[in-house]
C-alpha positions as CSV (number, residue, x, y, z in Angstrom):
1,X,81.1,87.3,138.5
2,X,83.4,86.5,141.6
3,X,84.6,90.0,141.9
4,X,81.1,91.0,142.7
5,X,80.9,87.8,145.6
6,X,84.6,89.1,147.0
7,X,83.8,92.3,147.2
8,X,80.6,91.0,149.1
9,X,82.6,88.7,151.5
10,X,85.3,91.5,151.9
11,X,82.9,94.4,153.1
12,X,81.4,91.5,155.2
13,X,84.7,91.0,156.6
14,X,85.4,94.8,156.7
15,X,82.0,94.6,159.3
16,X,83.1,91.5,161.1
17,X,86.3,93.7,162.1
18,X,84.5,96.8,162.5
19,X,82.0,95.3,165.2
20,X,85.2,93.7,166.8
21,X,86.6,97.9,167.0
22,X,89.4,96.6,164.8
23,X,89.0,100.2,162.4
24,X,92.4,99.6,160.5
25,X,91.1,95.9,159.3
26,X,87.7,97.3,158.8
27,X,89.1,100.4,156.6
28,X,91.7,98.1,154.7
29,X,88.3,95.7,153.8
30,X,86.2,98.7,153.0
31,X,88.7,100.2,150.7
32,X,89.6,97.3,148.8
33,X,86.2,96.1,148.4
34,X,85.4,99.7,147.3
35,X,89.0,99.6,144.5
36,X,87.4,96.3,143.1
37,X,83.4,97.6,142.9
38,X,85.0,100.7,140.6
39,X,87.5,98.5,138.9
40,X,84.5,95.7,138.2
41,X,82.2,99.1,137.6
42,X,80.0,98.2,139.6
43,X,79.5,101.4,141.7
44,X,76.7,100.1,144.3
45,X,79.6,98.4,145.7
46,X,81.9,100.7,145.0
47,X,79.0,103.5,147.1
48,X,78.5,100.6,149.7
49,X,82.2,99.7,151.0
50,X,82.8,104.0,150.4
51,X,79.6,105.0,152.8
52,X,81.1,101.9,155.4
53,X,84.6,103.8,155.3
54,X,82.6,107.3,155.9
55,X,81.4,106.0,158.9
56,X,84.4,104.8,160.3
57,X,86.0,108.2,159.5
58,X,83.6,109.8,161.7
59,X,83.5,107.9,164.0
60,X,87.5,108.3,164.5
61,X,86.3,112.5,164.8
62,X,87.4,113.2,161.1
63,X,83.5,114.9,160.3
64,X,85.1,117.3,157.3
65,X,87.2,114.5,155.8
66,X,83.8,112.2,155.8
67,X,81.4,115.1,154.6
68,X,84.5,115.5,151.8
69,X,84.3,112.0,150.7
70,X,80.1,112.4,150.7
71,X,80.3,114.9,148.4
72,X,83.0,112.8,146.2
73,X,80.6,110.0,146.4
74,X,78.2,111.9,145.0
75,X,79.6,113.7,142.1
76,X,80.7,109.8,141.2
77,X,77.3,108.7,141.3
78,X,75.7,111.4,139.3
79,X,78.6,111.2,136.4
80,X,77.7,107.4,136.4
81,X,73.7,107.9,135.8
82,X,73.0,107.3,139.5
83,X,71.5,110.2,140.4
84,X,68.2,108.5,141.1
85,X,70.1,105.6,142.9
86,X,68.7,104.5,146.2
87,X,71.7,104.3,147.8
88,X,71.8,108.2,147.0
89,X,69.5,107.7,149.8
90,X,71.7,106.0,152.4
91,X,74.8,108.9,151.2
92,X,71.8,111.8,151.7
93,X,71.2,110.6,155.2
94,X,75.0,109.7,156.2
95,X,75.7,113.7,155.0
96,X,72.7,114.9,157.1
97,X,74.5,113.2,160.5
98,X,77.8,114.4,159.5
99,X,76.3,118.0,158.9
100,X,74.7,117.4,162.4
101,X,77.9,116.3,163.8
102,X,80.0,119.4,162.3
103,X,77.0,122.1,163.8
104,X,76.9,120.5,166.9
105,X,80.6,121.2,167.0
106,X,80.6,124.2,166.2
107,X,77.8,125.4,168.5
108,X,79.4,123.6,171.6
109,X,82.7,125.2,171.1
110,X,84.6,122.4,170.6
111,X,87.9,123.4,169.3
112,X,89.1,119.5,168.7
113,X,89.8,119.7,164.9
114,X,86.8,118.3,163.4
């Protein structure tokens, strides 16, 4: 119904600011894009807007507090069915950078909390 095309036009929003560097906007998009995709129950959106925030989180240098959320996402997808989801696919591959990011970290000696 027309939650499902606002939560659309607000993630699009959400990328509008995030390709501007505006992160605050872009987070405040994501996350209420992502409240109305769980409140609708419609989880892809709820995964898509989630992943978007993610990225934004690491970017900003919070890697454990994104590979926290990735493994929240995940337990919600598989209690609702969506195990076999292809966005499981696009959360498998954000986890993989932000494992990346944390080793790299880690083997650089970068003391900067992570």
């Amino acid at each position: 119904g027309n939650s499902s095309w606002r939560a659309a036009v607000i993630v699009d929003l959400g990328d509008a600011h995030d390709l501007k560097g505006e992160t605050i906007a872009a987070s405040q998009n994501y996350l209420e894009a992502a409240a109305i995709g769980e409140d609708m129950g419609n989880y892809f959106v709820y995964l898509a807007a989630s992943l978007k925030m993610v990225n934004i989180k690491r970017l900003q240098g919070d890697v454990l507090g994104s590979i926290k959320t990735c493994e929240q996402l995940l337990q919600a997808a598989q209690a609702k069915g969506l195990a076999q989801s292809p966005m499981l696919g696009w959360l498998y591959t954000t986890w993989g950078v932000l494992l990346g990011d944390l080793n790299n970290q880690v083997k650089s000696g970068d003391t900067r909390p992570i």
